[in-house]
Every structure is written in C-alpha cells, then in structure tokens.
GUBAZA-969610 format. One record per residue (C-alpha): x, y, z negated; residue in one letter; residue number from 1. Coordinates in nm, 4 decimals. Example, Ala and Ser with C-alpha at 12.3 -4.5 7.8 and 13.67 -1.06 7.14 Angstrom:
BEGIN
x/y/z/rest/nr
1.2300/-0.4500/-0.7800/A/1
1.3670/-0.1060/-0.7140/S/2
//
This chain:
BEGIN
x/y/z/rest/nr
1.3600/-2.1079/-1.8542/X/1
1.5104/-2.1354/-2.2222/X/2
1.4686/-2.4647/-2.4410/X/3
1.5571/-2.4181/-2.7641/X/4
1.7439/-2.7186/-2.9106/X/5
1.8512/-2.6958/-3.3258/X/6
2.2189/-2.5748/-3.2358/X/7
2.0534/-2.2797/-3.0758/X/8
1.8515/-2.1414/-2.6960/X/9
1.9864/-2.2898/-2.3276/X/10
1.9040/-2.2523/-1.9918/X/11
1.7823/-2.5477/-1.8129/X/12
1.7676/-2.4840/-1.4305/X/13
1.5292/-2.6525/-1.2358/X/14
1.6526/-2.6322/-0.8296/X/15
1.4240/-2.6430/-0.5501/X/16
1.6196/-2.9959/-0.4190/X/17
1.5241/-3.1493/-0.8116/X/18
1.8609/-3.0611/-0.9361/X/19
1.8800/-3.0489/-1.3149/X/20
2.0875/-2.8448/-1.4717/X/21
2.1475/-2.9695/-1.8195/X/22
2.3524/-2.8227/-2.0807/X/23
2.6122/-2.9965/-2.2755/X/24
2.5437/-3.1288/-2.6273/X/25
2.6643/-2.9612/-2.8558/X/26
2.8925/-3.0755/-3.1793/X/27
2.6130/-3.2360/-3.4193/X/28
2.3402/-3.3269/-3.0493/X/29
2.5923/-3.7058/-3.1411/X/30
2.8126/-3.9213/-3.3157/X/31
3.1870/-3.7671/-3.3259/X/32
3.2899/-4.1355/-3.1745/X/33
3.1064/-4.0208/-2.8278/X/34
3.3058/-3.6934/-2.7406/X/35
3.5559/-3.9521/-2.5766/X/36
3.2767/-4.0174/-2.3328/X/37
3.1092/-3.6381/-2.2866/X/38
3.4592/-3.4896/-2.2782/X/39
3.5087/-3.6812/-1.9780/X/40
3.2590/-3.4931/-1.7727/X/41
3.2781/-3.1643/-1.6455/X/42
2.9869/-2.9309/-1.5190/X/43
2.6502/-2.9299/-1.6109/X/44
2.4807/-3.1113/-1.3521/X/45
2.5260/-3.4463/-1.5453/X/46
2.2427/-3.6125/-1.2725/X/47
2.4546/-3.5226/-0.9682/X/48
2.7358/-3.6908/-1.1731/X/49
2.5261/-3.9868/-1.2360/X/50
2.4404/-3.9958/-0.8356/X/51
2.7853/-3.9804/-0.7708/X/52
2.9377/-4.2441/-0.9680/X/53
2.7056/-4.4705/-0.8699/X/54
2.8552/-4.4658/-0.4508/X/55
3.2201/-4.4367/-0.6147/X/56
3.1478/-4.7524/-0.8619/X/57
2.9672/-4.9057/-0.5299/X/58
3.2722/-4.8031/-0.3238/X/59
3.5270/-4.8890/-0.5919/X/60
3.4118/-5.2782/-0.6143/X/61
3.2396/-5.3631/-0.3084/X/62
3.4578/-5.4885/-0.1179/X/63
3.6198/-5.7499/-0.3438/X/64
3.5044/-6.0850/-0.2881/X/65
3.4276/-6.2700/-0.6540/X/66
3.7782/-6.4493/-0.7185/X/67
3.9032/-6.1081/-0.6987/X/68
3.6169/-5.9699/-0.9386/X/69
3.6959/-6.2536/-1.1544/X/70
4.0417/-6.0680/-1.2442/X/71
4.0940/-5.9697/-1.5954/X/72
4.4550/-5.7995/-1.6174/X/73
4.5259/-6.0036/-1.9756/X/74
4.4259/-6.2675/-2.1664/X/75
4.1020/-6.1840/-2.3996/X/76
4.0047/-5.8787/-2.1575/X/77
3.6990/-5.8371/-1.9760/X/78
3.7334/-5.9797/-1.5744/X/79
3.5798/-5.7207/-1.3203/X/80
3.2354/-5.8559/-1.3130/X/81
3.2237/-5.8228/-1.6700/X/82
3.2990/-5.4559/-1.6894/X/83
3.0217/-5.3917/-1.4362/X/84
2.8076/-5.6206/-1.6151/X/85
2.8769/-5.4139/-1.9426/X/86
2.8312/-5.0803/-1.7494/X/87
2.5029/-5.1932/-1.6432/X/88
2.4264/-5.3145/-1.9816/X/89
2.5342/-5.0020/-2.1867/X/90
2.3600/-4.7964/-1.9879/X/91
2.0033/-4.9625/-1.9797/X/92
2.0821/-4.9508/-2.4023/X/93
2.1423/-4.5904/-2.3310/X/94
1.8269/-4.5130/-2.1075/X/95
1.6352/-4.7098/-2.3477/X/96
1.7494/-4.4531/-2.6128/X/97
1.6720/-4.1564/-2.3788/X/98
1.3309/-4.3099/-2.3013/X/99
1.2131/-4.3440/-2.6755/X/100
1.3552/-3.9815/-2.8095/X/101
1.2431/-3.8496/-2.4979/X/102
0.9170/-3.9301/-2.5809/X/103
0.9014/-3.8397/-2.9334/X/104
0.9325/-4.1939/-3.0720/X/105
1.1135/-4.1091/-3.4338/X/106
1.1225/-4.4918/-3.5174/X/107
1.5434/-4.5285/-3.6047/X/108
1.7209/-4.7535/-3.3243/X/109
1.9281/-4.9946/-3.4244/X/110
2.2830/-5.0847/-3.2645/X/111
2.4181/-5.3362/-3.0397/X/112
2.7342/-5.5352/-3.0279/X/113
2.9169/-5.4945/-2.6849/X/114
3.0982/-5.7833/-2.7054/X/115
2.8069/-6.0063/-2.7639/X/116
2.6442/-5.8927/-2.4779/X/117
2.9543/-5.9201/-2.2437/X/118
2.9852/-6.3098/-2.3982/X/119
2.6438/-6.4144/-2.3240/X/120
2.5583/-6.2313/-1.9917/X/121
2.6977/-6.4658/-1.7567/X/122
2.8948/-6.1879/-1.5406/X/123
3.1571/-6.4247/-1.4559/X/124
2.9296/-6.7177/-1.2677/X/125
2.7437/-6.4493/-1.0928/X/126
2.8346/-6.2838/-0.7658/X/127
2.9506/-5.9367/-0.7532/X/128
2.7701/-5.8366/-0.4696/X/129
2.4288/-5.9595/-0.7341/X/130
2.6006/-5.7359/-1.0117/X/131
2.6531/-5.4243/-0.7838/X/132
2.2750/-5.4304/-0.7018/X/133
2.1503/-5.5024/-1.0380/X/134
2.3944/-5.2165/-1.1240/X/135
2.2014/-5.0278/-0.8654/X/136
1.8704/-5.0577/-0.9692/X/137
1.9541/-4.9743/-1.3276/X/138
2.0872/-4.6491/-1.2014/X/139
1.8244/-4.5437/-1.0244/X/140
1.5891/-4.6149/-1.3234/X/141
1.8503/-4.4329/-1.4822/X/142
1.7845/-4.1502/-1.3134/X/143
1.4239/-4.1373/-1.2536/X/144
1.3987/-4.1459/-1.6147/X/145
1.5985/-3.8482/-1.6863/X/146
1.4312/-3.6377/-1.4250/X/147
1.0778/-3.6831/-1.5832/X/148
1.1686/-3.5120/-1.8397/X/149
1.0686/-3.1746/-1.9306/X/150
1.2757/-2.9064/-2.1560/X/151
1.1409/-3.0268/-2.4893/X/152
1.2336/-3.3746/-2.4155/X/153
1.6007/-3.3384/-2.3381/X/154
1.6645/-3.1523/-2.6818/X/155
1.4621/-3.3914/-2.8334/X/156
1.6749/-3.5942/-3.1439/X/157
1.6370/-3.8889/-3.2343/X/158
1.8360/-4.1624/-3.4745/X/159
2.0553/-4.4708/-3.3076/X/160
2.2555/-4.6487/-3.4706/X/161
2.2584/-4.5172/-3.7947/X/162
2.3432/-4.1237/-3.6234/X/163
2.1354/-3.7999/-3.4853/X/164
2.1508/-3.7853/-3.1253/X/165
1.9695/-3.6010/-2.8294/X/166
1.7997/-3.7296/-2.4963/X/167
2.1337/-3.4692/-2.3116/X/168
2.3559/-3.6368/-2.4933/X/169
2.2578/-3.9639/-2.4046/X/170
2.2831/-3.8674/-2.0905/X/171
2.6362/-3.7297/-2.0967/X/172
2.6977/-4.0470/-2.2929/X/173
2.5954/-4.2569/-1.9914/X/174
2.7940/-4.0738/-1.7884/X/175
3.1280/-4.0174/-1.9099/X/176
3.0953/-4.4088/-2.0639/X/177
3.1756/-4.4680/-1.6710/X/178
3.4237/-4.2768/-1.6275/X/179
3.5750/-4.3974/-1.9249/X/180
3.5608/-4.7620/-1.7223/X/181
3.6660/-4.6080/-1.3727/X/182
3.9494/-4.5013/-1.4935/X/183
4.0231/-4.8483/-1.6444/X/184
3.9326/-5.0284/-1.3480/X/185
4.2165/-4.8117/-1.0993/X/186
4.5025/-4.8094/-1.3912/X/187
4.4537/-5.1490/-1.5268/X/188
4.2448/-5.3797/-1.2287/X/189
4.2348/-5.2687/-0.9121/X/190
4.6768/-5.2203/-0.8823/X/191
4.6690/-5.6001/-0.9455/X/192
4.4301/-5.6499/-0.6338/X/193
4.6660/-5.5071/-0.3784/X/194
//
C-alpha cells in the first residue's frame, strides 16, 4: 500500500501480528528542534519501539523504592519521579496532538511549558510504583491510538505550537523523547543509585 504524504509516496506495511510499519518523517513532516528526538530512533517500526521502551522504562525504575526515585543528581534538576512524571506527561501532550491531526482537526495547537507541568504535578509526594502504572496506562493509550489509524491519518499535518507537523512524526517524537530521558536516567541517575 502507498500513502502519499506532501514530501512525496511511502509504503506503509500492515503485518498479519498488527505490526505497523511507519516511515520516518521527513525534513519539513516537524520543527528542526525535534530531529534530536527522531534521530534517536532507528527502524521503522516506531510501535514496536514504543512497546519496547515501555518494559525497559518499567525494568529501568521498578525496582527502586521512592527515596531512591526521589534522587535528582544536582540541585534545580528533576528527581526520578519527576522525569517519569514528565515522560508520561509529554507524551499524553504528544498523543493528544496525534489524536487531533489524526483526525483531521486543523484547529492550531497551542504549546505547553514543561517545567510548569513538572512544578505542579506532584511527582515527588507520589509513589513510584503509582507513576510507573500511570506511565503504563498512558502508553498503552499511546499505542492504541496510533494503531487506529489508517494511511491518510499518519501523513496527516497539522499546526502545534506555532509549526507544521505530522501524526508519524509525533510519533517518532514520542519515541525518541524517551530515549532522549533513558539515556539521562543511566549516565546521570541511576550510577548514583549503586
């Protein structure tokens, strides 16, 4: 099957085991600032990559109890729980996007402060074990969203904050957004917790 998106005709393949195969975006499917995020994944199977990241994040933090969650490795940075909490949060914004492009809504979406969210969301008097669920369930919205869609809606664009962007890219976005905190957590967290 070919979808035509503006930057030109891709295959999408559709497996028998519900497997999406989902071409990159493409310089101009997003904001320049985001190709530190999409550069970060490889492959084209950006759902498997979503599945996955969701037992390593699981893996990765469930077995510290919440002093140890409460770690942040200097003063004014982000403690455990509130990375997860902003993972979770960034990528319901993200989904959000995907769901309203997806569907055709043109209406322009506004932006969000990270930092605001992070501040008021309370990650730090809540128990990781709550976060990694909550984290859970997003994720598997997550991706129940992005396999309902068809070809159309994945090249669909849309505008967020202020920029063009597609329903793949968002998606890419989400992912490598992740893996941009993964690799925070084992260089800059988790070597303090041993």
């Amino acid at each position: 099957m070919a979808a035509c998106c503006r930057a030109g005709c891709y295959t999408f393949r559709i497996m028998a085991t519900a497997s999406v195969s989902v071409p990159r975006p493409q310089p101009g499917e997003y904001n320049e600032y985001y190709e530190r995020y999409i550069s970060l994944i490889t492959g084209t199977d950006v759902l498997a990559t979503l599945e996955q990241q969701s037992r390593r994040t699981r893996d990765m933090l469930a077995g510290l109890n919440d002093e140890q969650a409460n770690f942040a490795y200097g003063p004014g940075k982000w403690t455990i729980k509130e990375v997860l909490g902003h993972i979770t949060d960034t990528e319901r914004i993200f989904a959000y996007r995907a769901l309203r492009i997806g569907r055709g809504d043109q209406t322009p979406i506004e932006g969000f402060e990270q930092d605001d969210y992070v501040r008021n969301g309370n990650f730090r008097q809540r128990r990781i074990s709550d976060l990694l669920d909550e984290y859970a369930g997003v994720r598997t919205a997550t991706l129940s969203l992005f396999r309902s869609f068809d070809q159309q809606a994945w090249c669909r664009r849309g505008i967020a904050n202020k920029k063009e962007i597609t329903v793949r890219a968002l998606a890419y976005i989400a992912a490598g957004h992740e893996r941009h905190h993964h690799k925070i957590l084992e260089e800059k967290y988790l070597p303090n917790l041993r």
